[in-house]
C-alpha positions in Angstrom: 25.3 4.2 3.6 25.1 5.0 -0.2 24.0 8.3 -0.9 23.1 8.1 -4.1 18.8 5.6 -4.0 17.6 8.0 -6.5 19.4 6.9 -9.5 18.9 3.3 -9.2 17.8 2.3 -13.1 19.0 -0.4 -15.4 17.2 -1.0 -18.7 15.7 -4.9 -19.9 18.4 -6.5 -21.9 15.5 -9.0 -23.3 13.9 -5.9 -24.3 17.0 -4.6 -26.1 17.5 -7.0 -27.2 14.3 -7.8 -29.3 14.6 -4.1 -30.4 17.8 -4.2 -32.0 16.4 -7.8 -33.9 13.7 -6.0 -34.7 10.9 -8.4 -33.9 9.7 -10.2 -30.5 11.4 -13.5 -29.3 10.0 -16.1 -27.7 12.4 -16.7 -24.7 11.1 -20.0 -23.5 12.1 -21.2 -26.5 15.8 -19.7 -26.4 18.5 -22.3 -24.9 20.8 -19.9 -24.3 19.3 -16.2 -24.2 22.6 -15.0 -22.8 24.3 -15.5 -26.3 21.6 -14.2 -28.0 21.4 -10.9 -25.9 25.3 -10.3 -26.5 25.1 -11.1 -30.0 21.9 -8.5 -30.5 23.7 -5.7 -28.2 27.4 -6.3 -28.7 28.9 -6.5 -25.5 30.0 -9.9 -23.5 27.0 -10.6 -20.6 29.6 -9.6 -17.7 30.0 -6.1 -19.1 26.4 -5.8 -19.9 25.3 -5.6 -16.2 28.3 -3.6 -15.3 27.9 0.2 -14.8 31.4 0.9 -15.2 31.8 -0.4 -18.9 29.5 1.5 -20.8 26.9 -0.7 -21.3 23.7 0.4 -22.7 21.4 -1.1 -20.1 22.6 1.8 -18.1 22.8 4.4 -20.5 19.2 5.8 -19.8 16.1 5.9 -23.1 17.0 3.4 -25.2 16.8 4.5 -28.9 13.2 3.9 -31.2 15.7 2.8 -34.2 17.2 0.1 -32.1 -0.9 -10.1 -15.7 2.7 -9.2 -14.7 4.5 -5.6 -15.1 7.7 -6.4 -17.4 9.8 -3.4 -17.6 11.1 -2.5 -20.9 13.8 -0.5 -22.9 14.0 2.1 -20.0 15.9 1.9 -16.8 12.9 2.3 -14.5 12.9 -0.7 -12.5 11.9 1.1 -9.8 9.3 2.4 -10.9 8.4 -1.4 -12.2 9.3 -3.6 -9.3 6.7 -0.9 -7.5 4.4 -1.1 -9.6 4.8 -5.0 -9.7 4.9 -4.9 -5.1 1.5 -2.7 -5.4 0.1 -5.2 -7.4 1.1 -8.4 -5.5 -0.2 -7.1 -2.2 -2.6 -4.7 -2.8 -3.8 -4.7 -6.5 -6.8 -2.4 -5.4 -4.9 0.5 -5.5 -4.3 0.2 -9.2 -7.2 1.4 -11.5 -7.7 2.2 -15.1 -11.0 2.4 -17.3 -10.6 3.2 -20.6 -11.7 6.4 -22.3 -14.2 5.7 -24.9 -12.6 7.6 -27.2 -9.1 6.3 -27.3 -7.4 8.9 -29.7 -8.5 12.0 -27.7 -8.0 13.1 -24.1 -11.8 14.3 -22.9 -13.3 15.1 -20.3 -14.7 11.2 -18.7 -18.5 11.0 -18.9 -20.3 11.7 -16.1 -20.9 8.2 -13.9 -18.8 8.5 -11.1 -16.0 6.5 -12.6 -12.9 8.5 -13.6 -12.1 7.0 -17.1 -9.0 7.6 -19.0 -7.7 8.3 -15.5 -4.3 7.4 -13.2 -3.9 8.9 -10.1 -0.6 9.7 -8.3 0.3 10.8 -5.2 2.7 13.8 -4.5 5.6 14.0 -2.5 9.3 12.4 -3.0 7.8 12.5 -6.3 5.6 15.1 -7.7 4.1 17.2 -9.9 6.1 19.8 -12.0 5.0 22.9 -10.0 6.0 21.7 -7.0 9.3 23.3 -6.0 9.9 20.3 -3.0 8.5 17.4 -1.8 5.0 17.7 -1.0 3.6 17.1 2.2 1.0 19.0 2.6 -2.0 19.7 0.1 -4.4 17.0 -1.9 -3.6 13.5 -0.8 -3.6 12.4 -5.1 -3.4 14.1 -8.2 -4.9 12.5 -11.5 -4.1 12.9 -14.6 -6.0 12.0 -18.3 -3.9 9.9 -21.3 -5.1 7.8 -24.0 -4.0 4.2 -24.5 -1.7 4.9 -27.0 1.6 3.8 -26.4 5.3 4.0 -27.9 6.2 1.7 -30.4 9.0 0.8 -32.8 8.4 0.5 -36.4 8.2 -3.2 -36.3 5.4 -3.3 -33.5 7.6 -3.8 -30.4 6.8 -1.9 -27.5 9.6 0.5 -26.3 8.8 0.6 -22.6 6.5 -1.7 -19.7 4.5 -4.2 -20.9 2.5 -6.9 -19.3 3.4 -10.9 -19.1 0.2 -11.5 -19.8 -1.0 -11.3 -23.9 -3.1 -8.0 -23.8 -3.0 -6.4 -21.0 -1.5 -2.9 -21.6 -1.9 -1.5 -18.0 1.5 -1.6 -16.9 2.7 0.4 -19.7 -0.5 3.0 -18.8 0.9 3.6 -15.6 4.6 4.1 -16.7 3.0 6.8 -19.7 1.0 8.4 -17.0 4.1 8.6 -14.5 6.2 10.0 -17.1 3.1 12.9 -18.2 3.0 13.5 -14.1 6.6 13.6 -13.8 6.9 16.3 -16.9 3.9 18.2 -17.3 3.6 16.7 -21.1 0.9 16.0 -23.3 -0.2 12.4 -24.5 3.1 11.9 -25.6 5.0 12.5 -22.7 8.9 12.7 -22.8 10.1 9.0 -20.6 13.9 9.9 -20.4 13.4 11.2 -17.1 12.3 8.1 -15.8 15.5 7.0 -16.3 16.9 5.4 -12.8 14.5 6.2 -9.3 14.1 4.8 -5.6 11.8 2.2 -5.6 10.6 3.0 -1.7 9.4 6.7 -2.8 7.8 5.2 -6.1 5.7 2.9 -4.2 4.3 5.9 -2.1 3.2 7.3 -4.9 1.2 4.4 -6.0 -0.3 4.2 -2.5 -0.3 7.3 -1.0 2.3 9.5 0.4 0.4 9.2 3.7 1.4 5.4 4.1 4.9 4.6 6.0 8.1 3.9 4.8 10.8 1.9 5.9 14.4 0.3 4.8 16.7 -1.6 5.9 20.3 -2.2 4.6 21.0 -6.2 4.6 24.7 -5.1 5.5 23.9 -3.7 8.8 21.6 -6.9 9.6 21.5 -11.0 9.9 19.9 -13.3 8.0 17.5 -13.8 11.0 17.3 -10.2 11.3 16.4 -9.8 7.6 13.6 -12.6 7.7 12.3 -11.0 10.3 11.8 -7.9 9.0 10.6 -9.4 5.7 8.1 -11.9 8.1 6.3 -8.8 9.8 5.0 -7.9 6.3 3.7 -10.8 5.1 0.7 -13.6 5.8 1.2 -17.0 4.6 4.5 -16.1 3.4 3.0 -13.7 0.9 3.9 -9.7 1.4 0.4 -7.8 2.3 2.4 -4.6 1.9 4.2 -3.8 -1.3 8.1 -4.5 -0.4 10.8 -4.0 -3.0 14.3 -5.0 -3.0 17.8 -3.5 -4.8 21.1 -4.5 -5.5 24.5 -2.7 -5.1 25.1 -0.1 -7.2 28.5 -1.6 -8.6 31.1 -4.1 -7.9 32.8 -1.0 -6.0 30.3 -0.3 -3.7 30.2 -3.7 -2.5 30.9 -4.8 1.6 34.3 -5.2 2.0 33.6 -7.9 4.0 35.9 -10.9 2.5 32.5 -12.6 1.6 32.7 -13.4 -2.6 30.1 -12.3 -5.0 29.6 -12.9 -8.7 26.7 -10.9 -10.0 27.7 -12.2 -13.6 27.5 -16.0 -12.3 24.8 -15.7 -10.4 22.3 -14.0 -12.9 21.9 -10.8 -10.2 22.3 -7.5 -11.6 24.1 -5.0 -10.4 21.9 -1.2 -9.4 18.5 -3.2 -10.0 15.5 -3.0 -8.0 13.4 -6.2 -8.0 9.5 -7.3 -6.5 9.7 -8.6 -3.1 6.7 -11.1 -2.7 7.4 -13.1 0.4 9.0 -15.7 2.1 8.8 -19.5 1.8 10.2 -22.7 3.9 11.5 -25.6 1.8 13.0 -28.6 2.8 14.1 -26.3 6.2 15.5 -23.7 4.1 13.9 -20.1 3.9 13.6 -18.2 1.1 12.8 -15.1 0.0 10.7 -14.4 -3.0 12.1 -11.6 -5.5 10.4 -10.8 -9.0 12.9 -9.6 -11.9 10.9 -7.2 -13.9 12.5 -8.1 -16.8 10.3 -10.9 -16.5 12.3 -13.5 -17.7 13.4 -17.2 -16.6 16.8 -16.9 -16.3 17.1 -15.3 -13.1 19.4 -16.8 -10.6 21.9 -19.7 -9.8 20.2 -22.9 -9.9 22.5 -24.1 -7.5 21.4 -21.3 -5.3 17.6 -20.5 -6.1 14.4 -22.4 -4.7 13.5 -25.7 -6.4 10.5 -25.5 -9.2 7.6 -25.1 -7.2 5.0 -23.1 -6.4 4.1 -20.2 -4.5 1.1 -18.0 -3.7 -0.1 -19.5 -7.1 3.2 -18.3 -8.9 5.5 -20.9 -10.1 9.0 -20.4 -9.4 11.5 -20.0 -11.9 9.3 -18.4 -14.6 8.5 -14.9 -15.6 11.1 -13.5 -12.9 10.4 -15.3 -10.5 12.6 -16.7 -7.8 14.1 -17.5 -4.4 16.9 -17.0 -2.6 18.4 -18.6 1.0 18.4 -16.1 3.3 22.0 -15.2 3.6 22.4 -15.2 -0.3 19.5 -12.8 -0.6 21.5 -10.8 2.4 24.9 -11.1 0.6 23.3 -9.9 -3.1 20.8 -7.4 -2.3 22.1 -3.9 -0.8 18.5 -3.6 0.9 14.7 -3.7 0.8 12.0 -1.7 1.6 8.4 -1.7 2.8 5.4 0.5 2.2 2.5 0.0 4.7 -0.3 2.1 5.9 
């Protein structure tokens, strides 16, 4: 068992990639966005989602010079794919309203709605004064920001955006996890953000009063693993935020005699990803996995579910994919599932 869920982080090559341009890309329009990532960043694909050669997507907060959550230049995709699982199954635990006056913090007016306002629950994560993790005391903590967030000097944001043109709430709640996590001001310091557990982040979206449990595909079958996935779900769609996370490197992986080419197959290596459910094609199950990157380039086409839809999501766009059951057991190290 690895000992080592908390530092689970790899930044958004896309993202990077877009920074070092200096301008946002259209991706759909990219034929190959492989090439153009390794061109922009320097370093051949197959090193790039490799821990153990330097590569910048795991180096931690990536440089200013350089609908759905899409994670950006910072290697909290556990704290993304959470977010992303909380909003899938249970969106109402997610609430902003703006603060009328967006370039102050103040005090919200007095109507019974908490403007300017994201709320957090203590306990694997938790406030700076806390010397452990919290299990006794107030249930949530909140916290007041403005909707100012990081930039570049062209206009790119550095860190979670949205897939959808305008929304901002994704990076809101990253900005206010990163002020909760470090006792900062409006301009909160993200580096420590840098690489998480994706099970404990969710808590703290939902309350660290809800249950937690994981499972290690290793240990299980594919029938076990569907299973497990199946108890959380209705319709095929999760109705408890589930995430799921790859091996940490090609070291760590079963030494099982069973091959696996995270390069070829488009999974990335110590990455946690949205789990939204399960579907049945053709007599194959798959489960669903979101890539907060948020990209289409995601997986073997050879391996992945056809285009398609489900739960009103269409397949193979903005993350999106499926996976047979025993690749899905092979490539991911686990998943894990937050439900009251």
């Amino acid at each position: 068992m690895r000992t080592d869920l908390d530092t689970m982080g790899v930044a958004n090559p896309y993202t990077l990639a877009e920074l070092a341009i200096g301008r946002r890309i259209d991706w759909s329009r990219i034929v190959d966005p492989k090439a153009v990532i390794e061109t922009a960043l320097g370093m051949p694909w197959d090193q790039l989602i490799n821990p153990a050669s330097g590569s910048i997507l795991y180096a931690g907060l990536v440089p200013s010079t350089g609908g759905d959550p899409v994670q950006g230049g910072l290697g909290d995709c556990y704290f993304i794919s959470a977010l992303d699982a909380v909003a899938w199954s249970v969106p109402a635990m997610l609430r902003w309203f703006p603060l009328v006056d967006h370039e102050h913090v103040t005090p919200p007016p007095n109507d019974m709605i908490e403007r300017g306002s994201i709320r957090f629950s203590p306990g694997y994560y938790h406030s700076p004064a806390a010397s452990d993790v919290v299990t006794t005391g107030p249930l949530w903590e909140s916290l007041l920001l403005t909707e100012l967030l990081p930039e570049s000097p062209e206009g790119v944001p550095l860190y979670a955006t949205s897939s959808d043109v305008g929304e901002t709430w994704p990076g809101l709640y990253e900005k206010a996890f990163a002020k909760w996590r470090t006792g900062g001001g409006d301009r909160p310091d993200y580096k420590p953000l840098g690489g998480g557990w994706c099970g404990e982040a969710t808590r703290a979206l939902v309350g660290r009063d809800w249950h937690l449990d994981w499972w290690e595909n290793e240990r299980l079958t594919a029938a076990d693993v569907l299973h497990f996935v199946r108890q959380h779900t209705r319709s095929g769609k999760t109705i408890h935020p589930m995430t799921a996370f790859t091996y940490s490197d090609e070291g760590s992986l079963p030494q099982d005699g069973i091959a696996r080419n995270y390069a070829r197959s488009d999974i990335v290596y110590n990455h946690c990803y949205g789990l939204l459910g399960w579907l049945t094609r053709e007599g194959i199950d798959y489960i669903v996995v979101r890539n907060p990157w948020g990209h289409d380039y995601v997986a073997t086409r050879s391996d992945r579910a056809p285009d398609g839809m489900f739960a009103g999501l269409a397949l193979n766009t903005n993350g999106v994919f499926g996976l047979p059951v025993e690749v899905f057991r092979r490539y991911f190290e686990g998943f894990a599932a937050v439900y009251p």
